[in-house]
C-alpha atoms as one frame of an Amber mdcrd trajectory, in Angstrom:
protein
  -9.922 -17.085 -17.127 -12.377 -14.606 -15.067 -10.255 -12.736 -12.639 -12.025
 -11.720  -9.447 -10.909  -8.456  -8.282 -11.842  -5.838  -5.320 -11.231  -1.991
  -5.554 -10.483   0.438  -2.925 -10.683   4.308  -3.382 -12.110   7.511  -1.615
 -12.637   9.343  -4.680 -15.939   7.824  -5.823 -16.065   9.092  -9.463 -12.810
   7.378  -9.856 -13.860   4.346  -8.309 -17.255   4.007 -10.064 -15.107   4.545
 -13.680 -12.834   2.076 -12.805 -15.696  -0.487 -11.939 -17.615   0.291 -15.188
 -14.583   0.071 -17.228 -13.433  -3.416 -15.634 -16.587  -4.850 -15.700 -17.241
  -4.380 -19.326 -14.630  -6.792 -19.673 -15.469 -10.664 -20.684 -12.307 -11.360
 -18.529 -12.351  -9.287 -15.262 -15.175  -8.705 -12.331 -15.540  -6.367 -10.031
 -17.102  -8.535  -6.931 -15.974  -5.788  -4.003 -15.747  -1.409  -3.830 -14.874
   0.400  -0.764 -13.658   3.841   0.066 -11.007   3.134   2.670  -8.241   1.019
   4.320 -10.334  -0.350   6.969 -13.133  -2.019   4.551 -10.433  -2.863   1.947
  -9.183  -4.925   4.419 -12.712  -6.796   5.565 -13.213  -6.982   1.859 -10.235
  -8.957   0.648 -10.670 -11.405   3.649 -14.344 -11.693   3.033 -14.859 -12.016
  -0.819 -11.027 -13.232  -1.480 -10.370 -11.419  -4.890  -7.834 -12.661  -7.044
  -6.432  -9.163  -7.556  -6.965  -6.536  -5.007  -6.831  -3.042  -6.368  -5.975
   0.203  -3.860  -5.096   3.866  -3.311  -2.615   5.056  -0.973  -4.037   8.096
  -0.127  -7.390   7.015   1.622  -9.568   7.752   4.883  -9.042   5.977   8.049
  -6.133   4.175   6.866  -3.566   4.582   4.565  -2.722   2.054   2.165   0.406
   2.268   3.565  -0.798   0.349   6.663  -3.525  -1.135   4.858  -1.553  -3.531
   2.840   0.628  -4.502   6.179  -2.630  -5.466   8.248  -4.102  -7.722   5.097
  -0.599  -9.361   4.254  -0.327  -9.847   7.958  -3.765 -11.720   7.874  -3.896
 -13.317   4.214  -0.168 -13.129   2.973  -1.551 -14.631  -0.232  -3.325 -11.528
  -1.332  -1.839 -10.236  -4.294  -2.414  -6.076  -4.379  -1.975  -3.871  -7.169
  -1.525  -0.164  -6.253  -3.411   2.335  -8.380  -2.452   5.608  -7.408  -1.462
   9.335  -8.536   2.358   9.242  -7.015   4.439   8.983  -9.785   8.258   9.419
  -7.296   9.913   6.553  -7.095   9.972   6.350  -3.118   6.302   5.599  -3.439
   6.972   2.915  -5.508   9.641   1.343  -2.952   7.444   1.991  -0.064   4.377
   0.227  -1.959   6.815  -2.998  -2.896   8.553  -3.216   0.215   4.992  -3.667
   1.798   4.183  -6.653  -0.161   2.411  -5.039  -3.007   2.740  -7.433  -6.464
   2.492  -4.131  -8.721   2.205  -0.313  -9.222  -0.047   1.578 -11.724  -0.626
   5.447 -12.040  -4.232   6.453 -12.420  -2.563   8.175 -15.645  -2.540   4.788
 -17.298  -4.676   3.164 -19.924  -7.007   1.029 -19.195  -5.187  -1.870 -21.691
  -2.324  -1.302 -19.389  -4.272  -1.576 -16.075  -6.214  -4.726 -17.326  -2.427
  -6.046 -18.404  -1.299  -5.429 -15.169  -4.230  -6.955 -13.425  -3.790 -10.307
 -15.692  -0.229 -10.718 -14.911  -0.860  -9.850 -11.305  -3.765 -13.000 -11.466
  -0.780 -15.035 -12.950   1.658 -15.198 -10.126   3.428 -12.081 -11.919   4.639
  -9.276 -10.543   3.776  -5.700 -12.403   5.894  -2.117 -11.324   4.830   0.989
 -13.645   5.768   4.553 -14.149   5.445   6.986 -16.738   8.687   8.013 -15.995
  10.474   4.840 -17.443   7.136   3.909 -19.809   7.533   0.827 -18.994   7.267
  -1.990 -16.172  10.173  -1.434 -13.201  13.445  -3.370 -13.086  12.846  -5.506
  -9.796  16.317  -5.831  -8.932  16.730  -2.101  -9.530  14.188  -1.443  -7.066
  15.514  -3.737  -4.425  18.759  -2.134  -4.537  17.076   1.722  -4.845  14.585
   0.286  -1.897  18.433   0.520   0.672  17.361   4.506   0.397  13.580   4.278
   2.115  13.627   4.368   5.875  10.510   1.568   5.818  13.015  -0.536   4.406
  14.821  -1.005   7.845  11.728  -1.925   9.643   9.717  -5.100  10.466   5.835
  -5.208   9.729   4.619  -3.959  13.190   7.752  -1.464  12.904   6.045   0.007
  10.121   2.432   0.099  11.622   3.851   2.482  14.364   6.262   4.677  12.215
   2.925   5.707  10.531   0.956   6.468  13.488   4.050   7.925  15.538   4.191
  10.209  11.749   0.495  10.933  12.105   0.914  12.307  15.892  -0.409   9.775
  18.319   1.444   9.447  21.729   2.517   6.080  22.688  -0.264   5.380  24.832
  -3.022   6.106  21.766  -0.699   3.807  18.998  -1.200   0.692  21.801  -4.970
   0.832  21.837  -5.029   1.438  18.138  -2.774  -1.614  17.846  -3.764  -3.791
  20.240  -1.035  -3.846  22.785   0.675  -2.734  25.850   1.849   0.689  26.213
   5.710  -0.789  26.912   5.286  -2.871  23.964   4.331   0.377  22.242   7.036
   2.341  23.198   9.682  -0.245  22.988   8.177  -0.424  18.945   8.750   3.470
  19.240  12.479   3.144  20.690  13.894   0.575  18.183  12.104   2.578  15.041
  14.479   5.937  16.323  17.356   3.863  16.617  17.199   1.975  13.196  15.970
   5.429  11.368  18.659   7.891  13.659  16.338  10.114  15.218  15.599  11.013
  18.558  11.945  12.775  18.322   8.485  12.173  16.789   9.024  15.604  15.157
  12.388  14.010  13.117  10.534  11.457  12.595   7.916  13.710  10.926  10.646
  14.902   8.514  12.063  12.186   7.895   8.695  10.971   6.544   8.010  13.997
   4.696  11.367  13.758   2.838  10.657  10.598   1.774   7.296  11.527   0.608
   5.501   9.143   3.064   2.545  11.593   4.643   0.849  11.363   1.704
């Protein structure tokens, strides 16, 4: 089994290593590299990896909303999350968006290939070096109640991060394709479902639960 995968991160030391490393496998290949959310995204609909490996923390888009947009265009993508974050809230976020599994760049590379072979599989794969081992799904879920993404639909979250990244209502529906009313009705129904009553709660809100990132 040759698994087909595409890798997404700004920090091009990292990404070259992680390229060389899975490519020296006889069972893994690298057919895609990018250093953002935007080309991660015309990657993964282009070359159609099996796995689909990201960052959260990147340029132009977060993974954040990177993973919404692609699930939103090819729900069958199956992303694994490589990233530094080791808090749990990260973790929620990442799986509440659709991700299929969670590495820290801390891990071996047997683990990451593990991960990416299960992922391949239909499997899903949650890691910390907290617990040392894969996550309890169900644990999650029920931990998941605690992250304010949790309470929103897909376009709900899309707006939540640019409202948290300071656009005004009337910048978030160009960015998004839509009407400004449509925008701020988006805007209205995300303070209501997260209790808050200002872009600048929202802010802190966000920050508490480690979501600027």
């Amino acid at each position: 089994m040759n698994i087909s995968v595409v890798i997404a991160d700004d920090h091009v030391l990292m990404r070259q290593g992680l390229v060389q490393m899975l490519d020296a496998t006889d069972h893994i290949s690298v057919i895609g590299e990018c250093g953002d959310g935007v080309e991660f995204i015309e990657q993964v609909i282009r070359l159609q990896p099996d796995v689909a490996i990201m960052d959260i923390s990147m340029p132009r888009m977060s993974g954040l909303v990177a993973i919404d947009k692609l699930l939103a265009q090819r729900p069958e993508a199956k992303v694994l999350v490589l990233s530094m974050h080791n808090e749990l809230e990260y973790v929620e976020a990442m799986e509440g968006a659709g991700a299929k599994g969670y590495m820290l760049k801390e891990s071996s590379s047997e683990e990451l290939q593990k991960a990416i072979v299960a992922i391949a599989q239909g499997q899903r794969y949650f890691y910390t070096q907290k617990t040392g081992a894969p996550l309890d799904a169900e644990k999650n879920v029920s931990a998941a109640r605690t992250n304010p993404l949790t309470a929103l639909t897909r376009r709900e979250r899309e707006v939540f991060f640019l409202v948290a990244a300071g656009n005004t209502s009337k910048k978030i529906a160009e960015l998004l394709n839509m009407s400004l009313k449509t925008a701020e009705n988006h805007r209205s129904n995300i303070y209501k479902k997260l209790n808050v009553s200002s872009s600048a709660e929202l802010i802190r809100l966000a920050g508490k639960a480690g979501l600027l990132e």
